[in-house]
C-alpha positions as CSV (number, residue, x, y, z in Angstrom):
1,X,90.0,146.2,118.8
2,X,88.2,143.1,118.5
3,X,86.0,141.5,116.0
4,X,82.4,141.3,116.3
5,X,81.5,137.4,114.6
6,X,77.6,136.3,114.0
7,X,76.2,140.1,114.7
8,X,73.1,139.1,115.2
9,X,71.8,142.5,113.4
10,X,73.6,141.1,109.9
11,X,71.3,138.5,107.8
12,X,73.3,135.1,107.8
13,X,72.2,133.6,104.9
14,X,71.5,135.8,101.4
15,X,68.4,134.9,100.0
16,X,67.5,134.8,96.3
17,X,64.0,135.7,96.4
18,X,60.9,135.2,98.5
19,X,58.6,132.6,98.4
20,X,55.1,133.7,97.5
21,X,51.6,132.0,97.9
22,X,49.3,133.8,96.0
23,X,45.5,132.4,96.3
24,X,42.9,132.3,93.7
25,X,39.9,131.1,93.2
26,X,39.1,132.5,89.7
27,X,37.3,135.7,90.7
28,X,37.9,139.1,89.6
29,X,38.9,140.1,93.3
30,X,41.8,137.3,93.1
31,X,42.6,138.5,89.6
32,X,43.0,141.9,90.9
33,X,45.6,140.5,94.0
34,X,47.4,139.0,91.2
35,X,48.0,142.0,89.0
36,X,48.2,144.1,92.1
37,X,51.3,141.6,93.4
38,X,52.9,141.8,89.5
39,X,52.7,145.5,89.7
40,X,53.9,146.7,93.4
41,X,55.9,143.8,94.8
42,X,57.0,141.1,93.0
43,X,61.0,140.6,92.3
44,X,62.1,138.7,89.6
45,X,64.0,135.9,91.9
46,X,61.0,135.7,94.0
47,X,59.5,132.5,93.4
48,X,55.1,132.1,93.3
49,X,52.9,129.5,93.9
50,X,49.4,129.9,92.8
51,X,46.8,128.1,95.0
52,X,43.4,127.1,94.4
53,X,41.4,125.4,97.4
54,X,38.1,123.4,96.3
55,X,35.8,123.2,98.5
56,X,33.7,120.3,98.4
57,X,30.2,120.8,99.6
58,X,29.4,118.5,102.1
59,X,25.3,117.5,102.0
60,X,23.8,117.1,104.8
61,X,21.5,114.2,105.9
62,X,18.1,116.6,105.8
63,X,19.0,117.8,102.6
64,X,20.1,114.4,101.2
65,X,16.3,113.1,102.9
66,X,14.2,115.6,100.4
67,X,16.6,114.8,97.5
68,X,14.6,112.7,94.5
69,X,16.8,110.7,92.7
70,X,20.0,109.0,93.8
71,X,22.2,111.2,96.5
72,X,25.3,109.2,95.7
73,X,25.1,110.0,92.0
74,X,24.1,113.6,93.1
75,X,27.3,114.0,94.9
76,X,29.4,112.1,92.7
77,X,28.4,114.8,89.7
78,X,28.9,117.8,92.3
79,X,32.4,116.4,93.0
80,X,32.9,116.0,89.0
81,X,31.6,119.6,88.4
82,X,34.3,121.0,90.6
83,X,37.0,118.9,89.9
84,X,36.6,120.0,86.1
85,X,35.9,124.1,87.2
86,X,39.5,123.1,89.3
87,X,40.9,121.9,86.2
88,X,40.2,124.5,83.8
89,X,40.8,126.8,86.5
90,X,44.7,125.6,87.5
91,X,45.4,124.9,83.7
92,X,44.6,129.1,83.0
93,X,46.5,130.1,85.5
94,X,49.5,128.0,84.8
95,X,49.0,129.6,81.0
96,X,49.3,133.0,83.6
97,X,52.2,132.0,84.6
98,X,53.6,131.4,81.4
99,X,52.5,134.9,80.1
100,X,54.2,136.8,83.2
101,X,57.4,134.9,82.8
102,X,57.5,134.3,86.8
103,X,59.1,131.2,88.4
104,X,56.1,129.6,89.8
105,X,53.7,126.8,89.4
106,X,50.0,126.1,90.7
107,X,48.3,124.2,93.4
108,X,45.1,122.7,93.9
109,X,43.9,121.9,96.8
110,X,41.0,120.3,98.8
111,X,39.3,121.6,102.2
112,X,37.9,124.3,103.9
113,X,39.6,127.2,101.9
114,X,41.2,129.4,105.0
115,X,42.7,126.5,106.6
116,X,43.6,124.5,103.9
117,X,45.8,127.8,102.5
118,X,47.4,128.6,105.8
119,X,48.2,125.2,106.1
120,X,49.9,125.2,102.5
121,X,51.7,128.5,103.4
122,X,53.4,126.8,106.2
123,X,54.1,123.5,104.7
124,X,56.0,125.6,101.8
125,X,57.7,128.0,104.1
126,X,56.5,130.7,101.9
127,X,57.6,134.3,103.4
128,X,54.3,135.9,102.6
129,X,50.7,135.6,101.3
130,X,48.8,137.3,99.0
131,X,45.2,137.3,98.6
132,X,42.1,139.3,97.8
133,X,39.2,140.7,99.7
134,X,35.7,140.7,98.3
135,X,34.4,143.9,100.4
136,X,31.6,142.0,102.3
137,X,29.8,143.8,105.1
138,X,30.8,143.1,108.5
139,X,27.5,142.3,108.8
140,X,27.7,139.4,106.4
141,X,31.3,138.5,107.4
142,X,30.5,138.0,110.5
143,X,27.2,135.5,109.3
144,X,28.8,133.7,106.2
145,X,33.0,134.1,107.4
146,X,35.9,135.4,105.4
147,X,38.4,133.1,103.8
148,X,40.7,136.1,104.3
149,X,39.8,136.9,107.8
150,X,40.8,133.7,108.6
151,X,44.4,133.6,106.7
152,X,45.0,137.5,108.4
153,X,43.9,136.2,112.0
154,X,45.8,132.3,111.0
155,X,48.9,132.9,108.8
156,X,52.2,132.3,110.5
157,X,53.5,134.6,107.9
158,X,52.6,138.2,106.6
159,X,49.6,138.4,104.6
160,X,48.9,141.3,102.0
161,X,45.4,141.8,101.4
162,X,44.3,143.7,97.6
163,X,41.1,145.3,98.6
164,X,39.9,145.2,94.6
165,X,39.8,149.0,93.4
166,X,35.3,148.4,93.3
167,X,35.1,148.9,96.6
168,X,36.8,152.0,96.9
169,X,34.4,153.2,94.0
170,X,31.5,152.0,95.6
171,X,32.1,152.9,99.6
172,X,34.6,155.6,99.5
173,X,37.4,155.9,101.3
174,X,36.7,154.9,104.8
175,X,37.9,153.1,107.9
176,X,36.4,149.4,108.4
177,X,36.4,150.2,112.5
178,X,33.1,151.1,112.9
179,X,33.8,152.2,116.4
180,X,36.5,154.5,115.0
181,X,35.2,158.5,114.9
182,X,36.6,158.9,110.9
183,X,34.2,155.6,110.0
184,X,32.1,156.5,107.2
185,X,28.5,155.4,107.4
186,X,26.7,153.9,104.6
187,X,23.3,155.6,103.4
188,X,21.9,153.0,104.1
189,X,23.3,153.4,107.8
190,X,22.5,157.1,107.4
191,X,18.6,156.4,106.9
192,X,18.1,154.5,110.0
């Protein structure tokens, strides 16, 4: 009987641990992915990066026109601002790290958020994202955008979403296909 080489059904390569991208912004619903990651998934060997995207706000040339004072100064202290809430923000988590004992470091970053992260994700090879979900309307989604609609519908690589246990409590269980027979209306819905 012969033997089978490079069964393509065996893994070639053993691998450590995964490579996890885990992003943040400093809100309850990213603290909740977080602890939700610690709790149900993460391995010991797996190794985390925590990512932070600023997002600059770009002003406008009608806004800048009714501004009093000097724009340039305006933006320069809008750019300070969030550098410093960056700061504080990647120097707490990297005390998170710490506290968890996880191999891992932080990232800041700069950009539109959804991009900017998927683009991260790929330029790390991580093997999966994690991220949070505020619970917005579809409604409002669909108006303001989702910075994790975009890494579902973007990621190269899976992405876990931690719906934060609030909007459970506040909408009951339901399905978020609204053409699906089992969706649950809200009252307001109902009232219409």
């Amino acid at each position: 009987m012969e033997e089978v080489k490079d069964d393509p059904r065996e893994p070639q390569t053993l691998k450590a641990g995964d490579r996890v991208l885990v992003a943040v912004d400093g809100s309850e619903y990213s603290d909740f992915a977080l602890q939700f990651y610690m709790d149900q998934i993460h391995k010991p060997d797996n190794e985390v990066i925590m990512v932070h995207c600023t997002e600059l706000k770009s002003i406008t040339y009608p806004a800048v026109a009714m501004m009093t004072g000097d724009p340039s100064s305006m933006a320069t202290e809008e750019i300070e601002s969030e550098e410093q809430k960056t700061t504080a923000l990647v120097e707490a988590l990297s005390r998170r790290i710490e506290e968890l004992k996880i191999n891992g470091h932080t990232e800041a970053i700069h950009g539109e958020p959804g991009p900017a992260i998927c683009s991260l994700a790929h330029d790390k090879h991580v093997d999966y994202i994690v991220v949070g979900c505020r619970g917005k309307g579809a409604v409002r989604r669909t108006l303001t955008g989702s910075v994790t609609d975009f890494i579902v519908h973007h990621a190269k690589v899976p992405v876990m979403v931690a719906r934060h246990k609030d909007h459970l409590e506040k909408h009951g269980f339901h399905l978020h296909n609204p053409f699906h027979r089992h969706h649950k209306k809200s009252e307001s819905e109902d009232k219409k």
